[in-house]
PDB file of N, CA, C and O in Angstrom:
ATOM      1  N   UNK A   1     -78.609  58.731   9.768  1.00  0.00           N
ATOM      2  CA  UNK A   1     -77.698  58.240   8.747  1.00  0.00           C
ATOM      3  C   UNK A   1     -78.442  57.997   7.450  1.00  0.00           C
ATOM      4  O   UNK A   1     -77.781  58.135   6.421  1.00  0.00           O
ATOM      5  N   UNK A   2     -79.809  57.631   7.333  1.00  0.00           N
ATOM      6  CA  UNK A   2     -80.588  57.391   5.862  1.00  0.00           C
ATOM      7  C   UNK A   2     -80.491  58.583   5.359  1.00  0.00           C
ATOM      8  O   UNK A   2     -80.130  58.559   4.183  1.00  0.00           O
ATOM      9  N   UNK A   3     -80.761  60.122   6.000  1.00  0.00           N
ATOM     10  CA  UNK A   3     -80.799  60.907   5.324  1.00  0.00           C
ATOM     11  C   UNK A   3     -79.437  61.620   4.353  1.00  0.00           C
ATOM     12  O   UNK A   3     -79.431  62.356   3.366  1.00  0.00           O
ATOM     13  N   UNK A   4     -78.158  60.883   5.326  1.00  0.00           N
ATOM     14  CA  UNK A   4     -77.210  61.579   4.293  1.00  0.00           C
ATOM     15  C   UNK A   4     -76.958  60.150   3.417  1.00  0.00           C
ATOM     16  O   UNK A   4     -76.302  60.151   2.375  1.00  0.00           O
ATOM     17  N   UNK A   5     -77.509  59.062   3.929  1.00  0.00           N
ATOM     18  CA  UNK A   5     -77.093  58.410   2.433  1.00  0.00           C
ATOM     19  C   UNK A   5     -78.116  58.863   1.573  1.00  0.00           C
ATOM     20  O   UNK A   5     -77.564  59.679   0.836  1.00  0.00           O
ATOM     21  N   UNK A   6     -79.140  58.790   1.310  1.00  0.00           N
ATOM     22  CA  UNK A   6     -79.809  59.503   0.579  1.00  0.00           C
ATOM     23  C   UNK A   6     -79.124  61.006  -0.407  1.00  0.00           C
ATOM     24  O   UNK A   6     -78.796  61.380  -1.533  1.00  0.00           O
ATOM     25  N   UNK A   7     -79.237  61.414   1.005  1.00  0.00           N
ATOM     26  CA  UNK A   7     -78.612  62.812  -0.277  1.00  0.00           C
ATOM     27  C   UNK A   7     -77.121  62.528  -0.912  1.00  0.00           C
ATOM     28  O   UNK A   7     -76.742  63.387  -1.708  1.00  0.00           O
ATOM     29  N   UNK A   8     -76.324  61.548  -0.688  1.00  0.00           N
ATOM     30  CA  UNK A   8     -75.310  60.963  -0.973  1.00  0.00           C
ATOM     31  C   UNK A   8     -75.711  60.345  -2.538  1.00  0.00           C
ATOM     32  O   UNK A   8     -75.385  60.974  -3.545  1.00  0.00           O
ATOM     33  N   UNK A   9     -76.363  59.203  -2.606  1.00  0.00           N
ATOM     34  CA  UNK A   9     -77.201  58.969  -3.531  1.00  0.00           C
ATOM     35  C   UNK A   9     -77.769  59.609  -4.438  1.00  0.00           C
ATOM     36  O   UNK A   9     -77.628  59.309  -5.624  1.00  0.00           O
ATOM     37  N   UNK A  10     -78.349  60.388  -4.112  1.00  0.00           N
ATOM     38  CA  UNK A  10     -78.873  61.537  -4.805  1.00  0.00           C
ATOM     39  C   UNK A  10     -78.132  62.158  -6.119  1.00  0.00           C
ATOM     40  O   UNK A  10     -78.168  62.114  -7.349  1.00  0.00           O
ATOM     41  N   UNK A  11     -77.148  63.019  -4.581  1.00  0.00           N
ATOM     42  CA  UNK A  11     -75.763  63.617  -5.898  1.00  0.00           C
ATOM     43  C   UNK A  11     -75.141  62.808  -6.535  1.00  0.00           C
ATOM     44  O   UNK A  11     -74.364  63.341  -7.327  1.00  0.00           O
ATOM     45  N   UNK A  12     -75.138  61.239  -6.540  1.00  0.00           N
ATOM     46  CA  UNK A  12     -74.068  60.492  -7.544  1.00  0.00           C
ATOM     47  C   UNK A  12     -72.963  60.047  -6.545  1.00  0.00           C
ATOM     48  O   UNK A  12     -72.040  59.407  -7.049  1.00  0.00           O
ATOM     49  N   UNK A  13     -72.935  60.177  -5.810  1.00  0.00           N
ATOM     50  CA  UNK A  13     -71.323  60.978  -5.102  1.00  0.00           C
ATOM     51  C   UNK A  13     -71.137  58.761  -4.584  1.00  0.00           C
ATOM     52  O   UNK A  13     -69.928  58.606  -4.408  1.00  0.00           O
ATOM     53  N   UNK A  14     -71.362  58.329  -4.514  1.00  0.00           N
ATOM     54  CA  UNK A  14     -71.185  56.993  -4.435  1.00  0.00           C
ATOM     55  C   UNK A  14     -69.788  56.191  -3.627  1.00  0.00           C
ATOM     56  O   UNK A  14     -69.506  55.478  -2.664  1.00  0.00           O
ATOM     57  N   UNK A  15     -69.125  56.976  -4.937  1.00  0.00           N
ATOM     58  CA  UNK A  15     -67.545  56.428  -4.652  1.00  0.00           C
ATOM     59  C   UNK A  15     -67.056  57.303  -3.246  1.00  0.00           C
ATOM     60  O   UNK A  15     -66.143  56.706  -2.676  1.00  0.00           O
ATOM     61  N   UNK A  16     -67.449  58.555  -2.576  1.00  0.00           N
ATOM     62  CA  UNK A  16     -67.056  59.063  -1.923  1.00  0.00           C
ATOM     63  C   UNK A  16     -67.652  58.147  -0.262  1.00  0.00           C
ATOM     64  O   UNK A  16     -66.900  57.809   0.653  1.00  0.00           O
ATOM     65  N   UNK A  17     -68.844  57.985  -0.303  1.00  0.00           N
ATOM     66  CA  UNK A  17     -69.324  56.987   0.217  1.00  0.00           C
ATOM     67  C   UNK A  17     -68.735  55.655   0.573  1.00  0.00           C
ATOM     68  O   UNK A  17     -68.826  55.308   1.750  1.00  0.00           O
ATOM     69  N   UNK A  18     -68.107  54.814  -0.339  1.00  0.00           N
ATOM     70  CA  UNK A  18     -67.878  53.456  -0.537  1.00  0.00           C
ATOM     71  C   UNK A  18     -66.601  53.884   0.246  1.00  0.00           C
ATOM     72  O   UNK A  18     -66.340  53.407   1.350  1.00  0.00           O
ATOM     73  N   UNK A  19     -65.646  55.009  -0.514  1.00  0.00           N
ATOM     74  CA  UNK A  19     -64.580  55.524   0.087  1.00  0.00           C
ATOM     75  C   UNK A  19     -64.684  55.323   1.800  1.00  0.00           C
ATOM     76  O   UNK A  19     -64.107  54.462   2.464  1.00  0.00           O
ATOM     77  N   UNK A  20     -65.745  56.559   2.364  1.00  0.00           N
ATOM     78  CA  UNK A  20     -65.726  56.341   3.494  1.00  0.00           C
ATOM     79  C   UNK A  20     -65.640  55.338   4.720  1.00  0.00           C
ATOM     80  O   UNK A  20     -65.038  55.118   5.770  1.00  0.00           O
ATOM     81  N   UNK A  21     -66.664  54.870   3.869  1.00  0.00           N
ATOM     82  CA  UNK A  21     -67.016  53.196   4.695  1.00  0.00           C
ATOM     83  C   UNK A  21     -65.776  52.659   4.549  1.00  0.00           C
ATOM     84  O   UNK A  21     -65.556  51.921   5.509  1.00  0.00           O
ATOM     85  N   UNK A  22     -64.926  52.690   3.837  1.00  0.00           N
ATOM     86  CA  UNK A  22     -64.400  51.306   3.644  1.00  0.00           C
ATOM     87  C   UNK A  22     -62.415  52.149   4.483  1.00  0.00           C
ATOM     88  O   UNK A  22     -61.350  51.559   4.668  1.00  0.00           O
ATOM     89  N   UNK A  23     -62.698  53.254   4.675  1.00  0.00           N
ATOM     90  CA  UNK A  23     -61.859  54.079   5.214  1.00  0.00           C
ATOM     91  C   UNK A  23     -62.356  54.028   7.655  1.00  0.00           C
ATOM     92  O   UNK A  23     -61.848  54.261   8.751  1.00  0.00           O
ATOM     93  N   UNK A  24     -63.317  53.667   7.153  1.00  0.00           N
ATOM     94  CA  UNK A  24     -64.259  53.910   8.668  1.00  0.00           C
ATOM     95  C   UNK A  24     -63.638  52.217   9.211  1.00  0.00           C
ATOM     96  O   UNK A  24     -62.906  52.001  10.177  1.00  0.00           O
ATOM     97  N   UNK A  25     -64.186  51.237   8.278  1.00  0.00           N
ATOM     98  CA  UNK A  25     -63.522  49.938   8.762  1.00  0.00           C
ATOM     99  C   UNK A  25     -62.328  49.590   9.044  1.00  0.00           C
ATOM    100  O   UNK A  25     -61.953  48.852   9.954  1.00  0.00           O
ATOM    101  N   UNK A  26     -61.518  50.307   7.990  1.00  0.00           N
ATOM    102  CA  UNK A  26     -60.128  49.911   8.029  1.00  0.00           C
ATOM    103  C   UNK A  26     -59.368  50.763   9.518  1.00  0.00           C
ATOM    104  O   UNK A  26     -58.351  50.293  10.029  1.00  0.00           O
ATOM    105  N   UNK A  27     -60.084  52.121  10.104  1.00  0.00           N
ATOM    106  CA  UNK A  27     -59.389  52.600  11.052  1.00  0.00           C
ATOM    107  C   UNK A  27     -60.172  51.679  12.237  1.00  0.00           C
ATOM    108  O   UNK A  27     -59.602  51.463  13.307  1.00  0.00           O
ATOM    109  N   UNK A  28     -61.247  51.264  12.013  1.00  0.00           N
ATOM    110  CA  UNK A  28     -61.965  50.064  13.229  1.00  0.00           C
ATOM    111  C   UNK A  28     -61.050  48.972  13.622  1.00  0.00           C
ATOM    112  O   UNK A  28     -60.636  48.730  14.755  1.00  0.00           O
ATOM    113  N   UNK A  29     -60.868  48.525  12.832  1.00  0.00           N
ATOM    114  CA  UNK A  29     -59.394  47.120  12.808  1.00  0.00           C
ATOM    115  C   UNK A  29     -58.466  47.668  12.658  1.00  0.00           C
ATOM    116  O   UNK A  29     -57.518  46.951  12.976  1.00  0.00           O
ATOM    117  N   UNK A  30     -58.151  48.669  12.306  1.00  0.00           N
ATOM    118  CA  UNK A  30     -56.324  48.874  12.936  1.00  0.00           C
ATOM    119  C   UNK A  30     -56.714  49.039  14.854  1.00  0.00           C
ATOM    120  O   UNK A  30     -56.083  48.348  15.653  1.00  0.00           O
ATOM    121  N   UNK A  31     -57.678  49.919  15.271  1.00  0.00           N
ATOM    122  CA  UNK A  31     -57.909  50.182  16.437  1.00  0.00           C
ATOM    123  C   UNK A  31     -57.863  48.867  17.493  1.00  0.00           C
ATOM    124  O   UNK A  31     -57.241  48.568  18.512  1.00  0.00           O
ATOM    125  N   UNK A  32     -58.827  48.304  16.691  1.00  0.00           N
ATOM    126  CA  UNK A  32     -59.184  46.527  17.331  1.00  0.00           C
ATOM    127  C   UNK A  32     -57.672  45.870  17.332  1.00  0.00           C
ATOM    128  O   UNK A  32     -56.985  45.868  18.354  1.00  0.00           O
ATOM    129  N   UNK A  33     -57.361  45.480  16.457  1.00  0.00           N
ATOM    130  CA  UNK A  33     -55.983  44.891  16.403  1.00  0.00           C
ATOM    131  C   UNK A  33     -55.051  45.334  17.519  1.00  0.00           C
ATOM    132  O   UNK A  33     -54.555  44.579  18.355  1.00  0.00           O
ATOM    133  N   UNK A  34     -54.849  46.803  17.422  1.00  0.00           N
ATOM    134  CA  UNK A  34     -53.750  47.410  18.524  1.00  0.00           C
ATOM    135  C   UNK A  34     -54.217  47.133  19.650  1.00  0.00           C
ATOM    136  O   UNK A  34     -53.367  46.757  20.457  1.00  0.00           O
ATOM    137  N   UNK A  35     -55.462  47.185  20.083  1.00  0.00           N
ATOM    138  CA  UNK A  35     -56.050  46.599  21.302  1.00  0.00           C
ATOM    139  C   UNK A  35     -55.812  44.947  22.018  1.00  0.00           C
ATOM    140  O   UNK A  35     -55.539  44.618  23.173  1.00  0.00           O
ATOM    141  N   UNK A  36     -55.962  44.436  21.239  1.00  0.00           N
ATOM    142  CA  UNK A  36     -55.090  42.954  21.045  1.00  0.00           C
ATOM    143  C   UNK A  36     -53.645  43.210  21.218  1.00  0.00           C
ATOM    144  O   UNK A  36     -53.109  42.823  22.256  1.00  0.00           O
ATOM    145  N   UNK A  37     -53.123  43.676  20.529  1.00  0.00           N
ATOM    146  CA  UNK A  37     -51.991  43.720  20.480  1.00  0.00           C
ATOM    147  C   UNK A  37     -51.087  44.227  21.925  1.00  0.00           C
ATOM    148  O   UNK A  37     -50.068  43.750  22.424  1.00  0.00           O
ATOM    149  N   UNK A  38     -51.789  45.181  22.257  1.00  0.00           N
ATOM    150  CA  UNK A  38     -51.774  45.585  23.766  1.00  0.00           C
ATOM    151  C   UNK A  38     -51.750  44.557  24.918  1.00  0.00           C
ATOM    152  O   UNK A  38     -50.841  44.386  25.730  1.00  0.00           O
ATOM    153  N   UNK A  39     -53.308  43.697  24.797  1.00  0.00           N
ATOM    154  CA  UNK A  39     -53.441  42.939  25.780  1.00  0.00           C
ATOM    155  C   UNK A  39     -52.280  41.838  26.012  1.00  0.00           C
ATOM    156  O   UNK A  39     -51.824  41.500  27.104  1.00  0.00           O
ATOM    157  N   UNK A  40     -51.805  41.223  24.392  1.00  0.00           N
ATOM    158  CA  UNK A  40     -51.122  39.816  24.265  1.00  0.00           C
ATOM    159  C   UNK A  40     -49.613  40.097  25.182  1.00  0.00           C
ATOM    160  O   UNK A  40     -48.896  39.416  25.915  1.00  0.00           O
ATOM    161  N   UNK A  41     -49.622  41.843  24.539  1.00  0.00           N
ATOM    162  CA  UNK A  41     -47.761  42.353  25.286  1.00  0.00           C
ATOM    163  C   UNK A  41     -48.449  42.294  26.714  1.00  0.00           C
ATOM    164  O   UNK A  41     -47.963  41.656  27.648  1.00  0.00           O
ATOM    165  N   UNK A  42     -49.672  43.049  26.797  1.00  0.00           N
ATOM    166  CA  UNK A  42     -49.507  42.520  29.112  1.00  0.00           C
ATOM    167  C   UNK A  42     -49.469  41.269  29.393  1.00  0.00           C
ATOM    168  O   UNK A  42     -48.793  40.914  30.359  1.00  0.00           O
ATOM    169  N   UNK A  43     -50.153  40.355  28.654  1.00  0.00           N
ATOM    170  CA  UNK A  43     -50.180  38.740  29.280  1.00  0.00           C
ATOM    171  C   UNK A  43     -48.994  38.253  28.861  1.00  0.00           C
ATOM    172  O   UNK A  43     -48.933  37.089  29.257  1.00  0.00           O
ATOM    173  N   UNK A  44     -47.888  38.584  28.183  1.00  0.00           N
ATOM    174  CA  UNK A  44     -46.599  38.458  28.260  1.00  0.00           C
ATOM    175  C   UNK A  44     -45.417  38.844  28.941  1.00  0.00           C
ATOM    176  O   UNK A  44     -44.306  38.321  29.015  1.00  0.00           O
ATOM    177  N   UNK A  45     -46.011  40.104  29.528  1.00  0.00           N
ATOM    178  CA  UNK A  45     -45.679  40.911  30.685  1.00  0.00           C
ATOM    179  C   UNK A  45     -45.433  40.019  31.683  1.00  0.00           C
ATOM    180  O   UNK A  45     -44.438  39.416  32.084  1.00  0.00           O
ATOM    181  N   UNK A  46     -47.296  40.125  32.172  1.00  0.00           N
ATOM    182  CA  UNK A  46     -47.242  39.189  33.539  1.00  0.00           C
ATOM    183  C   UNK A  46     -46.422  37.817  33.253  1.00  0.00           C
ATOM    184  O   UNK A  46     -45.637  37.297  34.046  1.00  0.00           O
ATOM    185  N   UNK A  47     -46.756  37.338  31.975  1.00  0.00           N
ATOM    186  CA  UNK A  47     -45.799  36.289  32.041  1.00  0.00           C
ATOM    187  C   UNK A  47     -44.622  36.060  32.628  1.00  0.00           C
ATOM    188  O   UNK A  47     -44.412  35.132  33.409  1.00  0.00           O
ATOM    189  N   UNK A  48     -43.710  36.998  32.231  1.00  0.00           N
ATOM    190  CA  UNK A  48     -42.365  36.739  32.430  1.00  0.00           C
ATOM    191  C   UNK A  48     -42.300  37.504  34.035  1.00  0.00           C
ATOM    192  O   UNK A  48     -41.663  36.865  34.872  1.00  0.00           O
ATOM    193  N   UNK A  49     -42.906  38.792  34.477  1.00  0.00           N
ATOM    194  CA  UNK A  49     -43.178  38.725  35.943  1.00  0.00           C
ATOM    195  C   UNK A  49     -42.939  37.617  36.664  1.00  0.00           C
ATOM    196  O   UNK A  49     -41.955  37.607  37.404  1.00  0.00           O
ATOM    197  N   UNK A  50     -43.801  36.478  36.580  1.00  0.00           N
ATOM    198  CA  UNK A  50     -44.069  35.665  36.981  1.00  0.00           C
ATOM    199  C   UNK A  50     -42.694  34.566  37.274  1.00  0.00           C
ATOM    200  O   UNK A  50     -42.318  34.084  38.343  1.00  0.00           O
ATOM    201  N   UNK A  51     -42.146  34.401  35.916  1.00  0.00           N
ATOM    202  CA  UNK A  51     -41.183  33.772  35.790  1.00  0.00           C
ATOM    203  C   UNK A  51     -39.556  34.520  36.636  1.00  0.00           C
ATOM    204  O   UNK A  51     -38.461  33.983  36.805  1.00  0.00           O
ATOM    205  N   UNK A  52     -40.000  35.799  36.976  1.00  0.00           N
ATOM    206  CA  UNK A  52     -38.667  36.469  37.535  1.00  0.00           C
ATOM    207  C   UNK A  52     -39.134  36.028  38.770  1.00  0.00           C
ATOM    208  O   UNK A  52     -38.260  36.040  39.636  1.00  0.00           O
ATOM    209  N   UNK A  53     -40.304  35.617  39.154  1.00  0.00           N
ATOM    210  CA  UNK A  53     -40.321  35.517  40.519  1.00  0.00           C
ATOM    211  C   UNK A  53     -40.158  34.142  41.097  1.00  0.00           C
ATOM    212  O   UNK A  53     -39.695  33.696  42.146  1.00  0.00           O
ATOM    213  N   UNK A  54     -40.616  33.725  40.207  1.00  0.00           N
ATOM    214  CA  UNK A  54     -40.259  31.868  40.421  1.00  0.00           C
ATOM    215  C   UNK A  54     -39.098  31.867  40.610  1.00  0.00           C
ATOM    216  O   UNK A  54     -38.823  31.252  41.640  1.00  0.00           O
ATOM    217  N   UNK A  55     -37.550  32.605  39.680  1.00  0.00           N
ATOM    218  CA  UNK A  55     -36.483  32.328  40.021  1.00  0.00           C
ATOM    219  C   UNK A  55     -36.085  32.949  41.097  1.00  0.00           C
ATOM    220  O   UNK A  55     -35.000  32.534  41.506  1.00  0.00           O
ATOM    221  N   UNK A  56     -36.653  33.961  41.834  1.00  0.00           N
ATOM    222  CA  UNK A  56     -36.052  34.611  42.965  1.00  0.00           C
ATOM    223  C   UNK A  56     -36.594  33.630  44.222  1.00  0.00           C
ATOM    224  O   UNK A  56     -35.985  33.553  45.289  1.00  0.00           O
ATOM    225  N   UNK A  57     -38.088  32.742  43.869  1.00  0.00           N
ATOM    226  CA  UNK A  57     -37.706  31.961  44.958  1.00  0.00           C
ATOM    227  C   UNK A  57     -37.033  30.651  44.683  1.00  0.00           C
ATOM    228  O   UNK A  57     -36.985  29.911  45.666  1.00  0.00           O
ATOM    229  N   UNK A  58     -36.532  30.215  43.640  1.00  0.00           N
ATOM    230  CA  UNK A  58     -35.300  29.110  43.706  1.00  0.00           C
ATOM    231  C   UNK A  58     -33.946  29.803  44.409  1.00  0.00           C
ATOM    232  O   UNK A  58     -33.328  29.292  45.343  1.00  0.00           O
ATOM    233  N   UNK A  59     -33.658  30.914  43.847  1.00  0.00           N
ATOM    234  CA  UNK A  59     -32.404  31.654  44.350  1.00  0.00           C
ATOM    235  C   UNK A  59     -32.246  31.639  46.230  1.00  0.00           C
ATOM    236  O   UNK A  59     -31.276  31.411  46.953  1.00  0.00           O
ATOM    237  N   UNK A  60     -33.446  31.935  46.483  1.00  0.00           N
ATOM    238  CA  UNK A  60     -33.453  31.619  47.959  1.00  0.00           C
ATOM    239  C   UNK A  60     -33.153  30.799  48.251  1.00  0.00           C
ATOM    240  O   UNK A  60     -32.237  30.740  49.072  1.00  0.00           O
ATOM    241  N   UNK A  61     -33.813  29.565  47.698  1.00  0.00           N
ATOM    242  CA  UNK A  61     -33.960  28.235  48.250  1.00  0.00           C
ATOM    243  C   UNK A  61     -32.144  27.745  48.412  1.00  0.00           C
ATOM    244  O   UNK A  61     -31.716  26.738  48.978  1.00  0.00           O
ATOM    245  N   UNK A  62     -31.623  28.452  47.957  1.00  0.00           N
ATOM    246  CA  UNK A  62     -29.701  27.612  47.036  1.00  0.00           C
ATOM    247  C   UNK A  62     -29.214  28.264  48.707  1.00  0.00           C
ATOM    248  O   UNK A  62     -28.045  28.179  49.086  1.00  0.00           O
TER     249      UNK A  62
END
């Protein structure tokens, strides 16, 4: 990676650079986020799983 910032540097090219990086992070945290976002919908999942099953054993119990 030193060598293409370097030649990056070199040519001027800077903004194409800053561009990148800052294009490389932003698809890192959309990625990260959806990953979260994933987990919170399964532990809400199991949540309510959970809760259908609690009522199927009150329903018995009646």
């Amino acid at each position: 990676m030193d060598e293409l910032t370097k030649t990056v540097v070199e040519r001027g090219d800077l903004a194409h650079l800053a561009l990148f990086l800052w294009a490389s992070s932003s698809t890192a945290m959309l990625v990260w986020c959806l990953r979260e976002l994933a987990k919170a919908n399964q532990h809400f999942n199991d949540f309510v799983h959970e809760i259908a099953n609690l009522n199927r054993l009150f329903k018995k119990g009646d």
